[in-house]
Phi, psi and omega in degrees: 000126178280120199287151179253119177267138164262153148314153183301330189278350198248006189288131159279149205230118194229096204291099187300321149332315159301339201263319162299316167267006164300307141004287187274347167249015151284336192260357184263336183269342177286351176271333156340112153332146174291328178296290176322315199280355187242035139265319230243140166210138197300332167285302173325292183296323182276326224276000000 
């Protein structure tokens, strides 16, 4: 894969962290019992 240089203003900036976790409390709410997951809402939790 060929690296793309962007101007500094046009680079996007993307937290590999945000990304796991979200990941990962899709996949702890989708293992959730249904009574408990329909409290729950996914922008709460990961924030």
């Amino acid at each position: 894969m060929k690296a793309v240089k962007l101007p500094h203003d046009q680079r996007v900036y993307v937290n590999v962290m945000e990304s796991l976790v979200t990941q990962e409390v899709g996949k702890q709410i989708k293992e959730t019992p249904p009574r408990i997951r329909r409290y729950l809402r996914m922008e709460e939790v990961v924030t």
